[in-house]
C-alpha positions in Angstrom: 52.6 12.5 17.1 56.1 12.0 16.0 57.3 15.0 17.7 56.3 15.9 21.5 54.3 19.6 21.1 54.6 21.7 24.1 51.6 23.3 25.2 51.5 26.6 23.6 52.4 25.1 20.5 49.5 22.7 21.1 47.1 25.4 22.3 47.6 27.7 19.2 47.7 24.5 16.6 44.2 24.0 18.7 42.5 27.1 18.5 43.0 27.0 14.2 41.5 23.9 14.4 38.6 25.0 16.4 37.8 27.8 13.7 38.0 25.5 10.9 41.3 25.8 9.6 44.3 23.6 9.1 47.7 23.6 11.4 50.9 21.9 11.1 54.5 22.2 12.8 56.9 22.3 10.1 60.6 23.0 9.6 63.8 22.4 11.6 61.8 22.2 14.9 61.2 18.8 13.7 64.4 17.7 12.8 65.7 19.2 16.1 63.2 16.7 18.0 63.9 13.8 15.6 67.6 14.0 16.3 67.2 14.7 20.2 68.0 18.2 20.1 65.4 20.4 22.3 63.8 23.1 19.8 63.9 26.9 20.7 62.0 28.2 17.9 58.9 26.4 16.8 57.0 26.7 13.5 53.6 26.3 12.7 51.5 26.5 9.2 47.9 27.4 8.5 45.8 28.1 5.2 44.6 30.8 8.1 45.4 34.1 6.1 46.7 37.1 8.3 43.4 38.8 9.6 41.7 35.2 10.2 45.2 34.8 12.3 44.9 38.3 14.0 41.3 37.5 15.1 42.0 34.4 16.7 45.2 35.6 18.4 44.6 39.4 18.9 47.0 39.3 21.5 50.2 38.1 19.0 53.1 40.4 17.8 52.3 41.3 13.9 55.9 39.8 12.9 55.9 40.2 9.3 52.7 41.9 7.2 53.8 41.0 3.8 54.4 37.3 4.3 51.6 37.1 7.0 53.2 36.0 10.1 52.6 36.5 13.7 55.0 36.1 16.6 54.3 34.4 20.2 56.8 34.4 23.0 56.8 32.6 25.5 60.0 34.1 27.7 61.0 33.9 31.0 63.7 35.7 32.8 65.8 33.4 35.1 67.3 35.4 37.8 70.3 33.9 40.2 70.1 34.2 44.5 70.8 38.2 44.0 67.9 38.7 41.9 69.9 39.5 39.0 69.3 38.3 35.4 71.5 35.6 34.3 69.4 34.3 31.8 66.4 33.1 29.8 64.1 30.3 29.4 61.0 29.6 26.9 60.0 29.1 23.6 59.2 31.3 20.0 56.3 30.2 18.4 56.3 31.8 14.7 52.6 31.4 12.8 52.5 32.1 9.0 50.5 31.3 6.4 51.1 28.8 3.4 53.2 30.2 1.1 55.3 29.9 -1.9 58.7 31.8 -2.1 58.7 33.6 -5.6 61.8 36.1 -5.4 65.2 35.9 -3.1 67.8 38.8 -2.7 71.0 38.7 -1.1 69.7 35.3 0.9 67.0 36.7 2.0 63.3 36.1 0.8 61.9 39.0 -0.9 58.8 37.8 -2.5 56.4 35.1 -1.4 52.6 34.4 -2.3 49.8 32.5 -0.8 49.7 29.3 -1.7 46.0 26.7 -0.4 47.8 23.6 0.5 50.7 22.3 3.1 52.3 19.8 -0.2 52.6 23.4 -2.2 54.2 25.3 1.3 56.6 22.3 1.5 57.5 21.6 -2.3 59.4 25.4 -1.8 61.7 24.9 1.2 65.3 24.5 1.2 65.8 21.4 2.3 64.3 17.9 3.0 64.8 17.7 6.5 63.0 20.8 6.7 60.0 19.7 4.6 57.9 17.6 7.0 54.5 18.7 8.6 52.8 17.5 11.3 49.3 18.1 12.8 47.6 16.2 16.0 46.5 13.6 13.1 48.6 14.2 10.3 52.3 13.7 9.3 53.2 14.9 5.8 56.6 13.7 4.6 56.4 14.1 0.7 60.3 14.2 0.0 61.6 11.9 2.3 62.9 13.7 5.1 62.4 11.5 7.8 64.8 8.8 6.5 67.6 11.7 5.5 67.2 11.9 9.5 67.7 8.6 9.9 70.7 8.3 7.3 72.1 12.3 8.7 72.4 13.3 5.3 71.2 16.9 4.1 69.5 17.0 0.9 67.6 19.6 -1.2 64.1 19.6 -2.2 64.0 19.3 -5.5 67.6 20.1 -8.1 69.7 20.8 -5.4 71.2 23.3 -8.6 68.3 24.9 -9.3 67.8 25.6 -5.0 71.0 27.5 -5.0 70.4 29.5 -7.9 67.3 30.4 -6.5 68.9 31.5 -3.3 72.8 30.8 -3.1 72.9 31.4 0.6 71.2 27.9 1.1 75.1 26.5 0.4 76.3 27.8 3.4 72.8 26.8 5.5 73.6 23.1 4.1 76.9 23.1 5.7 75.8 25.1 9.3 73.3 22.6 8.9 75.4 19.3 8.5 77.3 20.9 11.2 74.9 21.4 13.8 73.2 18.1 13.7 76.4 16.1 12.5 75.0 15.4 9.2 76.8 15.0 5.4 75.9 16.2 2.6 73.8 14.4 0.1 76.3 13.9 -3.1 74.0 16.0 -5.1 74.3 19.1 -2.5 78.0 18.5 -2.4 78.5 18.3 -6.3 76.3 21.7 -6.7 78.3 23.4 -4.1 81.6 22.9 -5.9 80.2 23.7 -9.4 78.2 27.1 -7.9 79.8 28.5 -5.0 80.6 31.9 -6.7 77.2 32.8 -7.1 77.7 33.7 -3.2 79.4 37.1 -4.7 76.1 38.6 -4.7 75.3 37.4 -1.2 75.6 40.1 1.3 78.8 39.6 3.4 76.5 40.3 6.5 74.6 37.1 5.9 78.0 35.0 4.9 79.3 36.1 8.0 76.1 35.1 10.0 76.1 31.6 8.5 79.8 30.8 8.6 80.2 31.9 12.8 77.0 29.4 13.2 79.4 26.5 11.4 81.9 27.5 13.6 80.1 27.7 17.0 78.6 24.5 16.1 78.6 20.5 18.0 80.2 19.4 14.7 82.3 22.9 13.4 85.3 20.3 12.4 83.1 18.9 10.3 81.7 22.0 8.8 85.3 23.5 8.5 86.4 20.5 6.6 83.4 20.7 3.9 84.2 24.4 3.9 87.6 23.8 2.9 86.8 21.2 0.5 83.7 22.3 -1.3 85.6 25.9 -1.8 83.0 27.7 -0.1 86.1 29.0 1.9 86.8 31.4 -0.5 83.5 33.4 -0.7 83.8 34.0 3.3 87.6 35.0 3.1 88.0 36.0 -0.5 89.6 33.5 -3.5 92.9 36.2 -2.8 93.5 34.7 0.6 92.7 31.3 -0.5 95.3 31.1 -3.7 98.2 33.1 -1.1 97.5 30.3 1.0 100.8 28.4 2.5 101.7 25.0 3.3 102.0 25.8 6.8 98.7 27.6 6.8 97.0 25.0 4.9 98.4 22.3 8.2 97.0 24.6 10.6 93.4 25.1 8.8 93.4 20.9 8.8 94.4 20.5 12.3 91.9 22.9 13.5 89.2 21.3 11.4 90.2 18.1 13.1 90.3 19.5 16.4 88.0 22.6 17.0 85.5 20.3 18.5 87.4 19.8 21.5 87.1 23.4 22.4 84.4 24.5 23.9 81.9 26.5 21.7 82.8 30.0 22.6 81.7 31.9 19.4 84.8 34.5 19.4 87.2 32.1 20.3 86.3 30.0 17.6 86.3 32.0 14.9 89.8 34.0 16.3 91.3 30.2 16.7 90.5 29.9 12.4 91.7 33.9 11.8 94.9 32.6 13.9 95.7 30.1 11.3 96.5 32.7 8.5 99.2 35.5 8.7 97.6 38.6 9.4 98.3 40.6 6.7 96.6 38.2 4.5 93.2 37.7 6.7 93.2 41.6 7.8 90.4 42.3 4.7 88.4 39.6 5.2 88.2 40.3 9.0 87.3 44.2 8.2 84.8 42.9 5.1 82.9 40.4 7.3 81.6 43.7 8.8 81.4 42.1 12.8 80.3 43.8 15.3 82.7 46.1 17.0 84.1 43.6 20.0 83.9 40.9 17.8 85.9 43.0 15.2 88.6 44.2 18.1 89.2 40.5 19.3 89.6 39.7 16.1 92.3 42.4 15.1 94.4 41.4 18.7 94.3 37.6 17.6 96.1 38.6 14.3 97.8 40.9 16.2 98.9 40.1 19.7 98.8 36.6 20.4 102.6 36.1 19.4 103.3 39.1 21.9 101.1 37.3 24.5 103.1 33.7 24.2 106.5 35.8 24.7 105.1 38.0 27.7 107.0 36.3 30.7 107.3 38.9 33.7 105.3 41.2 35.5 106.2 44.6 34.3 105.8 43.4 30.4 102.4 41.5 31.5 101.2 44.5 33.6 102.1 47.0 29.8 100.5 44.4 28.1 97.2 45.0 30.0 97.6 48.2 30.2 97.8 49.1 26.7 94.7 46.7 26.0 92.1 46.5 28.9 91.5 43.4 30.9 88.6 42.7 28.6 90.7 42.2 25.7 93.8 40.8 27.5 91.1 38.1 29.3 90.4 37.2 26.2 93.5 36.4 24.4 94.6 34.1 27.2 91.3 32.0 26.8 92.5 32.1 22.8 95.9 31.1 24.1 94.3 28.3 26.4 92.1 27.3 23.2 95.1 27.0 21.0 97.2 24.7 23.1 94.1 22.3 23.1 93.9 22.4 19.6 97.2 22.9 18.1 98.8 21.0 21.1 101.4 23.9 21.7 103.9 23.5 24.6 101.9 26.5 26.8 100.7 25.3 29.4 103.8 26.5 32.0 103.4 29.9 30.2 99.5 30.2 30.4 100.0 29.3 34.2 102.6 31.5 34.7 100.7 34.3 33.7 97.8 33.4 35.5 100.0 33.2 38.8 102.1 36.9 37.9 98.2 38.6 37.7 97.2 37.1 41.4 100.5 38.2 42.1 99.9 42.2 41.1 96.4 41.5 42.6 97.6 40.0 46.0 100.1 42.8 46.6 98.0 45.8 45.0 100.2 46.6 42.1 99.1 49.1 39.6 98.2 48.3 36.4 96.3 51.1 35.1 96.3 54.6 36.0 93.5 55.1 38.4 94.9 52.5 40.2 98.0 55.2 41.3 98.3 57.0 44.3 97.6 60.5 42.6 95.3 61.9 40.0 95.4 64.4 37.4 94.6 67.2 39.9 97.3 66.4 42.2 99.6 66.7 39.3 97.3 70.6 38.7 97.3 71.3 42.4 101.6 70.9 42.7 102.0 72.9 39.7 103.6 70.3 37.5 101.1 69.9 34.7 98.3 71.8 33.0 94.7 70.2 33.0 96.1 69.6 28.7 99.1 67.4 29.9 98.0 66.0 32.9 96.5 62.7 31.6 99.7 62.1 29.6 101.5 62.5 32.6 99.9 60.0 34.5 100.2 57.4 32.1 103.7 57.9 31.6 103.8 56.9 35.7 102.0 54.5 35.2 104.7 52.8 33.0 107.5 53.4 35.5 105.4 52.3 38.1 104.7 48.9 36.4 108.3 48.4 36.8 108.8 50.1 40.2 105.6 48.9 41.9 106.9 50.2 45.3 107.1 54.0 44.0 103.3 54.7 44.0 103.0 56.7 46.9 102.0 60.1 46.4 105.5 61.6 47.4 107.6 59.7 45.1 105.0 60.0 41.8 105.1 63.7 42.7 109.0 63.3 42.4 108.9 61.0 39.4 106.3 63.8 37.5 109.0 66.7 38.6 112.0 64.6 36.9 109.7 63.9 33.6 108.5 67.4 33.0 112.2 69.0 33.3 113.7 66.3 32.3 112.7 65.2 28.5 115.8 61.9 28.2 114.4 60.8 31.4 110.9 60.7 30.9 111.8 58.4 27.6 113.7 56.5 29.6 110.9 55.9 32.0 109.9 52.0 32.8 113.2 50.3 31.3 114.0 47.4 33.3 117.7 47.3 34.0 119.4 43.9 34.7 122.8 42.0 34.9 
């Protein structure tokens, strides 16, 4: 065997055998083993149709009726000292039956028939690497995959043209590809890319997205980045509008991250904020809302466009305690890892300032200083119970002493907020006035 099966894999293969039919591992859990990656996912093939599969492994998740596949996992939860889930361990074992795709809509397949042999299942994937079988007895290699392997390059099966016409998603899978195994593109792939890249129009952005933060959270993202850049792809993930307003200095940025990205570790939001940072914000502001992330992803996003420049220039306590304040810790947390990531990559002079902060927020921590407003002395119904606010104007009240008390850290005691909320609610000039820092 050229690729080292583990157990359930060789149990299920097995039991096929057993009942007469045929059983191959296929597919990128190959090419994982081959370049000494350790496969997550593992695929097998069978001329088995569904209800032979189903009666062999009535115990098997139906995973897709339509193009017969059934689902085993093998998943254990990996708890720490506490008992607590930290993590998982195990495999996914996907069975389906030969087929043949027919029909491919917004990079997805959308119609698929059966096809007898494992040389018909292969001739239809994307990609050589992709297209080798093996059995206990049996390695099928009809394109040459095994020495694209060897040579790291990524090659189509068949016209690489007519593969991304067929499905134009398979452009960007090249490239996450290349990138996650440290590959190149055949010439071919590379040459269809350039000449065919707008068919992604009709690609749903969902799926764009999908493929372009795997190129960036991969071992080789520099790599990807650069064939991004190069090929034009770029412009189908952030729109050809960004791409033709691009300027020189954003241009320098986008090449020094490409040549430096993989020195950071692969943190999927940091990655893809440290590219969003390279391009003024009210350029990148679409593509960020059109890439349709999920709701963290999209708020991490926004701040990086957003806040970082704020973040760099926040340099004392009461403007790093606001800046929290106004954001979360979540979100603040996260900008100083993006600030951490960017003076790796774009070797900025921050290291005194990311330190700095670091040392300001033990300091608050150390001596108990308020942040946030639950963190005062009072609440909203000692402000209801002293008769200075209603239960409508209570909240607002706090949070204006919680701005004074971010400069004033040793007025939260109960007396002097109750003073403090007095002066504000007589007193309108005050209450703007509230949390300036006054120096000579």
């Amino acid at each position: 065997m050229l690729v080292k099966l583990p157990k359930e894999v060789g149990r299920i293969m097995g039991a096929l055998q057993q009942e007469g039919f045929t059983a191959y591992v296929v597919g990128e859990c190959i090419s994982d083993f081959m370049t000494g990656n350790k496969p997550v996912g593992w695929d097998i093939i069978t001329d088995a149709r569904l209800e032979d599969m189903k009666k062999i492994f009535p115990e098997a998740e139906v995973f897709s009726e339509k193009f017969e596949v059934l689902r085993f996992e093998y998943i254990e939860e990996i708890k720490d000292k506490e008992g607590d889930i930290e993590g998982e361990n195990g495999i996914i074992i996907d069975l389906a039956a030969y087929r043949g795709g027919t029909g491919y809509e917004q990079g997805r397949l959308t119609e698929a028939s059966y096809v007898p042999t494992v040389e018909e299942d292969l001739a239809c994937r994307d990609f050589t690497v992709n297209a080798i079988a093996e059995s206990h007895n049996q390695l099928i290699d009809p394109y040459n995959g095994r020495e694209d392997i060897k040579n790291k390059l990524i090659r189509t099966v068949g016209d690489a043209e007519v593969r991304f016409r067929e499905d134009p998603l398979r452009m960007l899978r090249a490239i996450r590809m290349a990138s996650e195994l440290d590959f190149d593109l055949h010439q071919s792939v590379y040459q269809a890319i350039v000449a065919n890249h707008n068919l992604l129009k009709t690609t749903s952005m969902t799926r764009i997205r999908d493929e372009f933060t795997g190129i960036l959270s991969a071992p080789a993202a520099g790599k990807g980045l650069s064939m991004l850049l190069d090929t034009g792809l770029i412009s189908d993930i952030i729109g050809q509008d960004v791409v033709d307003r691009l300027n020189k200095r954003e241009m320098q940025d986008l090449t020094t991250l490409s040549k430096n990205i993989d020195r950071t570790q692969r943190v999927e939001d940091r990655r893809l904020g440290l590219f969003f940072s390279c391009i003024d914000k009210k350029k990148i502001r679409g593509a960020i809302d059109r890439l349709n992330f999920d709701e963290p992803t999209h708020q991490h996003m926004i701040d990086v466009i957003n806040d970082m420049p704020k973040l760099y220039f926040t340099v004392n306590k009461p403007a790093l305690k606001k800046f929290i304040y106004q954001r979360g810790m979540e979100r603040y947390e996260f900008l100083l890892s993006m600030e951490k990531a960017q003076r790796i990559v774009f070797d900025y002079d921050s290291e005194t300032k990311i330190k700095s902060k670091i040392y300001m927020l033990e300091e608050i921590r150390h001596f108990g200083e308020p942040i946030f407003p639950d963190e005062l002395k009072i609440d909203e119904n000692d402000l209801i119970a002293a008769g200075i606010c209603t239960e409508e104007n209570a909240e607002n009240m706090l949070c204006m002493l919680t701005e004074e008390i971010h400069t004033h850290p040793r007025k939260n005691t109960r007396e002097e907020l109750l003073k403090l909320a007095r002066l504000y609610s007589k007193n309108k000039l005050a209450a703007k006035l509230r949390g300036i820092h006054w120096t000579r």
